[in-house]
ZAMARGU-4260 file (C-alpha; in steps of 0.2 Angstrom, whole numbers, plus 5000, padded with zeros to 4 digits):
<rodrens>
0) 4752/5363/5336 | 4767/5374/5340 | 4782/5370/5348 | 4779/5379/5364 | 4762/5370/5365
5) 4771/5354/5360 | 4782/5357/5374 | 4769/5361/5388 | 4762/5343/5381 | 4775/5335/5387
10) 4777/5343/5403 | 4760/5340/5407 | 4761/5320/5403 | 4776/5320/5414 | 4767/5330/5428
15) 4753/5316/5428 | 4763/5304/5426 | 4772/5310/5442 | 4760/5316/5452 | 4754/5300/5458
20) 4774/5288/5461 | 4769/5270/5457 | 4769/5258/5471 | 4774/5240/5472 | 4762/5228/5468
25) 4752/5221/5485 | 4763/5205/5492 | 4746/5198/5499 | 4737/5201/5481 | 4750/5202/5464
30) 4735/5206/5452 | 4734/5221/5459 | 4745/5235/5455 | 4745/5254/5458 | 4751/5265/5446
35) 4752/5286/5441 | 4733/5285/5435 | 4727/5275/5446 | 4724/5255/5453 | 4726/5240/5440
40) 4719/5223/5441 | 4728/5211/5429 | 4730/5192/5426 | 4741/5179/5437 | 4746/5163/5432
45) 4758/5151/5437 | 4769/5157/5428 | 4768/5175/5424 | 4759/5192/5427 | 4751/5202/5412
50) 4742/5219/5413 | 4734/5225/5398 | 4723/5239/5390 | 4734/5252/5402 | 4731/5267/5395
55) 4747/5280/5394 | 4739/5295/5383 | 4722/5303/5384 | 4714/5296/5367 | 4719/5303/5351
60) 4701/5309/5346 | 4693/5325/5339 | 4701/5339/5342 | 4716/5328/5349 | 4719/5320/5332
65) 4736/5327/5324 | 4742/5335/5338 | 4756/5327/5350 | 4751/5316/5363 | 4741/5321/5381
70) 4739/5314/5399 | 4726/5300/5403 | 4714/5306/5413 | 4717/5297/5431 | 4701/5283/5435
75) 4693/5279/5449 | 4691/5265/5460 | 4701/5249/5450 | 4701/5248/5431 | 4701/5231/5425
80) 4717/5225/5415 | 4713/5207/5408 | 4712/5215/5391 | 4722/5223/5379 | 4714/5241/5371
85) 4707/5242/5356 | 4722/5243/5341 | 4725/5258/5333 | 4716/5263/5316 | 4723/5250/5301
90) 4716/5243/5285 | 4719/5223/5282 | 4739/5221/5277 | 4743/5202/5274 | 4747/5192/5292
95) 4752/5205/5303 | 4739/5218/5303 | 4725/5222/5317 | 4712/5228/5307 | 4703/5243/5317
100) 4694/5257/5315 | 4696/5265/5332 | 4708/5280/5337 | 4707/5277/5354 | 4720/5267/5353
105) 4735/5274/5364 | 4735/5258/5378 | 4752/5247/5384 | 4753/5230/5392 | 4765/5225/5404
110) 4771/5206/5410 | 4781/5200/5423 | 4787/5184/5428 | 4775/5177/5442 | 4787/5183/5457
115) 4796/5200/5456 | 4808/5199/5473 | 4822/5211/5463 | 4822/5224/5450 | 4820/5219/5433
120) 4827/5224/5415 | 4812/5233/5408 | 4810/5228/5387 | 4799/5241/5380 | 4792/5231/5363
125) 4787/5244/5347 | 4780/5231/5335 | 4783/5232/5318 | 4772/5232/5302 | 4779/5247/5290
130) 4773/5260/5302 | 4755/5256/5294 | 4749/5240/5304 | 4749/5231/5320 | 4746/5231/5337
135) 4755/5227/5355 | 4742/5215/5356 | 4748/5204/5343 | 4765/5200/5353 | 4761/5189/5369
140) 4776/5192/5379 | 4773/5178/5394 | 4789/5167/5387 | 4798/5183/5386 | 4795/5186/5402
145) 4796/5173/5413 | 4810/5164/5403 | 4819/5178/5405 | 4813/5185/5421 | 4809/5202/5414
150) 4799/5215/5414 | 4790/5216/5393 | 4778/5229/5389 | 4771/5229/5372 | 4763/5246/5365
155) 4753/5252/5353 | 4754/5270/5344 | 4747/5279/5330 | 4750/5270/5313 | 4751/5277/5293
160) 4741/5292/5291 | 4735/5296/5310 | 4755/5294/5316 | 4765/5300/5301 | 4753/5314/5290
165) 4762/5331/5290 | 4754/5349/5287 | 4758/5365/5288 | 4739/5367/5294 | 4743/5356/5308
170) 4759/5368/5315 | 4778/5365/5313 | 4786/5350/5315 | 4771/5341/5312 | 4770/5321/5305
175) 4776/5311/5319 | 4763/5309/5331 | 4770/5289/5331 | 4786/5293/5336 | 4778/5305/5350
180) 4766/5292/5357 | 4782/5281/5359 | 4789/5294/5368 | 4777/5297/5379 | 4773/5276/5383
185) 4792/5276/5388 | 4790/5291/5399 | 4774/5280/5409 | 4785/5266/5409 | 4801/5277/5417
190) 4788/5282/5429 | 4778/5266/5433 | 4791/5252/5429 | 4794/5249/5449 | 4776/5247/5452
195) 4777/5229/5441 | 4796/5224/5450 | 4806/5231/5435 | 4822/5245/5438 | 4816/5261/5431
200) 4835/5264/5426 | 4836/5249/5417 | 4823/5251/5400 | 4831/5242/5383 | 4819/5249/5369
205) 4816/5236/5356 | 4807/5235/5338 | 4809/5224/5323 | 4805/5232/5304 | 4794/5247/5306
210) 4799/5246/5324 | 4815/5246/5323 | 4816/5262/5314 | 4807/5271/5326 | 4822/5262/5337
215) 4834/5272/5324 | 4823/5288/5325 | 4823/5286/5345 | 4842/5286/5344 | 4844/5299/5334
220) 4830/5311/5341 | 4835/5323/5353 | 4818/5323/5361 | 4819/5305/5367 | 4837/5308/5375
225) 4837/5302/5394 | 4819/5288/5389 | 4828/5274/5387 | 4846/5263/5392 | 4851/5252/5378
230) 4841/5248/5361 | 4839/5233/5350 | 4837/5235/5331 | 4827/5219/5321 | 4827/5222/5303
235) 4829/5238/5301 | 4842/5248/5289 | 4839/5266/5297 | 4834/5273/5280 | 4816/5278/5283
240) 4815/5298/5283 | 4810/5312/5276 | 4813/5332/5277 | 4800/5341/5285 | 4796/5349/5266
245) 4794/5332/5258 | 4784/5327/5270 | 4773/5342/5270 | 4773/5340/5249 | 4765/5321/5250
250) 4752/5328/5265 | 4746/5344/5256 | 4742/5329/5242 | 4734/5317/5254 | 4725/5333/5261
255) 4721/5338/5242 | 4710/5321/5242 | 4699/5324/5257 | 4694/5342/5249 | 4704/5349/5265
260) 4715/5364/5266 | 4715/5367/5285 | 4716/5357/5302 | 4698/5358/5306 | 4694/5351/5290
265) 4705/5336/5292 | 4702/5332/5310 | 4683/5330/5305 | 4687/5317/5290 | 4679/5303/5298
270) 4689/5287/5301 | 4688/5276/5286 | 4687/5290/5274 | 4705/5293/5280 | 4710/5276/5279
275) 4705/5274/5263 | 4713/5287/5256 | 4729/5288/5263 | 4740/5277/5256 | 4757/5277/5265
280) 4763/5289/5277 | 4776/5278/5283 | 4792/5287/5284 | 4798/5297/5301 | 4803/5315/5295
285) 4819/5324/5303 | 4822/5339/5299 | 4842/5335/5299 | 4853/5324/5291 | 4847/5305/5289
290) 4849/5292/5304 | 4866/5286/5296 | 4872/5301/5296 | 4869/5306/5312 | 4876/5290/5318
295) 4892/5294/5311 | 4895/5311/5316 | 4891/5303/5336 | 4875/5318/5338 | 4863/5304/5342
300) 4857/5296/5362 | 4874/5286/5366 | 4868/5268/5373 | 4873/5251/5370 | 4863/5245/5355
305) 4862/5230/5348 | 4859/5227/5327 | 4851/5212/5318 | 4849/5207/5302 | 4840/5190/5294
310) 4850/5180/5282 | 4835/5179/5270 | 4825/5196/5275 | 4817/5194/5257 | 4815/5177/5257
315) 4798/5184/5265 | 4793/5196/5250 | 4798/5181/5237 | 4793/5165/5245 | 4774/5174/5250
320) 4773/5181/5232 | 4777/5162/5227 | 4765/5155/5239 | 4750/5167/5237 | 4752/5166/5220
325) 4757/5148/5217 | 4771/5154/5201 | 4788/5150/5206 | 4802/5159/5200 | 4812/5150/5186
330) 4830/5151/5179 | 4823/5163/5166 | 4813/5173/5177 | 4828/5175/5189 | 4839/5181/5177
335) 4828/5192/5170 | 4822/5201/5185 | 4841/5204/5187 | 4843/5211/5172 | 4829/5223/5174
340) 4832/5227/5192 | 4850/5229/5191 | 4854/5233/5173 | 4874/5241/5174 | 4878/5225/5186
345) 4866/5213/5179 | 4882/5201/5173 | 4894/5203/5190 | 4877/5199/5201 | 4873/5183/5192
350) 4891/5177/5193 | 4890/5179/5210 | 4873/5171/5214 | 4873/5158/5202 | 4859/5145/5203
355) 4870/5131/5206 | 4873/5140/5225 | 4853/5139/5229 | 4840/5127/5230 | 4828/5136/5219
360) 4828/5152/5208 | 4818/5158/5220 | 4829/5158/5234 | 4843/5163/5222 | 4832/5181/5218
365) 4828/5182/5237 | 4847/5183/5242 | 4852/5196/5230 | 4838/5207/5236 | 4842/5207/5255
370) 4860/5211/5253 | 4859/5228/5246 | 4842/5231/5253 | 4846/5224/5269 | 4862/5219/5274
375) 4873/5232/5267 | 4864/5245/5276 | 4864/5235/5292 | 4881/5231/5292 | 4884/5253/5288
380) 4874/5257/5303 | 4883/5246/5315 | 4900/5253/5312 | 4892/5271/5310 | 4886/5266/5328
385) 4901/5256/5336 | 4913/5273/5329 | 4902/5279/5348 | 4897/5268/5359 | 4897/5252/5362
390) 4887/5239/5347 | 4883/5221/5346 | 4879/5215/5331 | 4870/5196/5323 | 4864/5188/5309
395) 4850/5178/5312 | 4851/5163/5302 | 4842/5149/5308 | 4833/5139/5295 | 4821/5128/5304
400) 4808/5142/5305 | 4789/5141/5308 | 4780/5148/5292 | 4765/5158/5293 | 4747/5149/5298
405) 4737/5141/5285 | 4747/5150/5272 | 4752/5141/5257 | 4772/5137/5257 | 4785/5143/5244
410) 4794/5133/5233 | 4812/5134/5244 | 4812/5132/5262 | 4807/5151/5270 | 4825/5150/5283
415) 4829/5167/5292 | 4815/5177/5283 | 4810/5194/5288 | 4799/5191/5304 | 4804/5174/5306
420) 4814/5179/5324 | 4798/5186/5332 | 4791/5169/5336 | 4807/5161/5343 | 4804/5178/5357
425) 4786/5181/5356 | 4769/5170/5356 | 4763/5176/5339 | 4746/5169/5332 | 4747/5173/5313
430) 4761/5158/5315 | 4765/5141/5316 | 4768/5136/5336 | 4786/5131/5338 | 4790/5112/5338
435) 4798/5104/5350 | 4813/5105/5341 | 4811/5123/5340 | 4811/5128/5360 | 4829/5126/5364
440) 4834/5139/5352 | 4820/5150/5356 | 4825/5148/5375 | 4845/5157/5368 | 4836/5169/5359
445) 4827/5175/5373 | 4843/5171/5385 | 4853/5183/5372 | 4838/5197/5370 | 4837/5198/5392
450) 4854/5197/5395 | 4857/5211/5384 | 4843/5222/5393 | 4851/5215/5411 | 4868/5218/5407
455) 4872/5224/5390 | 4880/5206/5384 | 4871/5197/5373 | 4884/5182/5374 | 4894/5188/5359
460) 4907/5200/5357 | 4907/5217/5353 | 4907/5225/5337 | 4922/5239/5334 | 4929/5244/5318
465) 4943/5234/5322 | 4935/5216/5325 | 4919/5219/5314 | 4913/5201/5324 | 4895/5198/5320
470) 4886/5184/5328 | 4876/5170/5315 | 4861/5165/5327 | 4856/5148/5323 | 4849/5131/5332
475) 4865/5120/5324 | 4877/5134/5333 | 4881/5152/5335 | 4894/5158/5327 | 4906/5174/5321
480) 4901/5175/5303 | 4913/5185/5289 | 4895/5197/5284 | 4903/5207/5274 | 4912/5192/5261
485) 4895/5179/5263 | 4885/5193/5259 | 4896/5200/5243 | 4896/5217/5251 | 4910/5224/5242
490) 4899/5222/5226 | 4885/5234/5234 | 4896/5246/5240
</rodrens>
């Protein structure tokens, strides 16, 4: 698809989307709801509002398939929306995967407290699983919602192969039809936000993991300039992209093992052929300088963000490992995997993370991957950023964590692992339910998440080069934390 094309695309999906202004929800009747294609008919609770299965793109099928995102068709009559649509294609991954096999995937869902008097902060949710798994489905935002009194809308968008291949059979700029589906939900929300009580000026983007670097790629992208107010990055280092040629290299290879050399070809592969043989396609490609670097020369969408990082990101990686395989890491076994990991640091790391400081080898090997890995970069994006506009950033550290649903545990408590904030905001099924114990502090976490969407204030303090302040999240007490000395980041510079 050329750029010219690409660009009437988009123009189309904004006429739709305009032709027909959203309209309140009926006072007499709050299931139903009218919106740019047409007339909804969602849940009501007591508590809250949901409309699901909404489609924002016509499906990505057939001749469709690779090229950027087009405008639903408009329905008759009223669609029904107790549903969410079918996820979009993925194989098995672990917890968090939706397996599918369908491409008509490009549907949203939208919940509201029960009453919608005022205008709302809108949250637009793009989930995570490495750009390769997942579904809006998976992240029931009724607590989200109603304990905040927001508006959540949870998306899907095309995933690995479907969202991220790039060829120069399928036109310039191809390989990230994911990123354009996410452009293209946040236009229908602009567009339709009134119609559920939310403020169409007010729309925070938020992901965590793959997620959040679409979050990176949003800011950075020229393309989603004016989509979006503020933005939340969970877990996400900025550092997934590739050049256009790179990208187009690893594609001609994937097309190479279909025995396809043109788009015809390709868009004809069926389904689970493609699945099976396309590995990972996970990396956004930007034709310019990485996101860090954009950040730091200021050519990126100027909003208030706001950066996260878990304590024990690999804590998730380790402690599963552990757990599916039931061999825990040993004093030997750590130092070894130092050594063979970091060979010209080997010595300095394991005098800095010695054994004596963790509870098990394990969680001794998990801390010195997340800080280079994690961390570090974090902590380099948020003052790239804060050098711009305005940054808050946190640490999630919470330790009394639910663990994920009949899944064997590792040998070290899991704490702050990578995921492990999604169910203090979400309802997430592949997880423990929160305790009792649990609730309060998942009641700040959603307190902190709306009221940076409402206001852009969190509850902490901003963080500028001259008070790096970062905010340790935790149910024993929120605090400013020194990240840059507990995590030994001088020794990753």
């Amino acid at each position: 698809m050329t750029a010219k094309t690409t660009l009437l695309a988009t123009l189309a999906i904004t006429a739709a989307l305009l032709a027909a202004p959203a309209t309140a929800a009926s006072a007499a009747d709050p299931s139903t709801v009218a919106v740019s294609g047409g007339t909804l008919r969602g849940t009501v609770t007591s508590s809250h509002r949901s409309f699901q299965g909404i489609p924002y793109a016509a499906p990505p099928v057939g001749d469709l398939r690779w090229t950027a995102p087009q405008a639903a068709r408009p329905w008759p009559g009223t669609r029904d929306a107790t549903q969410p649509g079918a996820p979009c294609a993925q194989e098995v991954s672990m917890e968090l995967s939706d397996p599918s096999t369908t491409e008509d995937c490009l549907y949203l869902n939208v919940t509201t407290p029960r009453t919608t008097a005022r205008r709302l902060p809108v949250m637009v949710f793009v989930h995570g699983g490495s750009l390769t798994y997942g579904s809006g489905r998976m992240y029931d935002a009724r607590r989200l919602a109603s304990q905040g009194n927001a508006v959540v809308v949870t998306i899907n968008y095309r995933l690995g192969a479907f969202g991220f291949l790039a060829h120069p059979a399928l036109g310039p700029g191809s390989g990230n039809y994911g990123i354009q589906d996410q452009q293209a939900a946040l236009r229908w929300v602009r567009a339709n936000a009134t119609a559920f009580g939310g403020d169409a000026r007010n729309v925070t983007v938020f992901g965590e993991s793959g997620g959040g670097h679409s979050i990176c790629s949003h800011l950075a992208s020229p393309s989603s300039a004016g989509l979006f107010d503020r933005a939340i990055i969970q877990s996400a280092p900025c550092n997934w992209t590739r050049t256009q040629a790179e990208a187009e290299t690893q594609g001609q290879t994937f097309a190479s093992t279909l025995g396809c050399s043109e788009a015809a070809c390709l868009r004809a592969t069926p389904t689970d052929l493609v699945l099976a043989k396309a590995g990972r396609f996970a990396q956004p490609t930007i034709a310019a300088r990485p996101h860090l670097g954009t950040f730091a020369s200021g050519r990126f969408n100027r909003v208030p963000v706001m950066v996260g990082v878990n304590r024990d990101e690999e804590q998730l990686r380790v402690g599963g490992t552990e757990a599916a395989t039931g061999h825990h890491v040993t004093a030997s076994g750590y130092e070894q995997a130092i050594r063979a990991q970091f060979p010209a640091k080997a010595t300095e790391i394991l005098a800095r993370y010695p054994l004596t400081s963790y509870a098990t080898p394990g969680a001794a090997l998990s801390a010195v991957q997340t800080d280079p890995a994690w961390v570090k970069p974090s902590y380099d994006i948020t003052k790239a950023l804060a050098a711009h506009t305005a940054v808050h950033m946190y640490e999630f550290s919470e330790q009394n964590t639910p663990w994920f649903a009949g899944f064997g545990k590792p040998s070290f408590a899991p704490g702050a692992y990578h995921t492990a904030e999604l169910p203090f905001l979400f309802d997430t099924s592949w997880t423990e339910p929160l305790t009792e114990a649990q609730k309060p502090f998942a009641q700040h976490m959603i307190t902190s998440w709306t009221g940076f969407a409402r206001t852009g204030q969190p509850g902490w303090c901003r963080f500028t080069t001259r008070t790096p302040y970062v905010q340790a999240l935790a149910s024993t007490g929120s605090a400013r934390t020194d990240l840059a000395r507990t995590h030994h980041l001088d020794l990753w510079s």
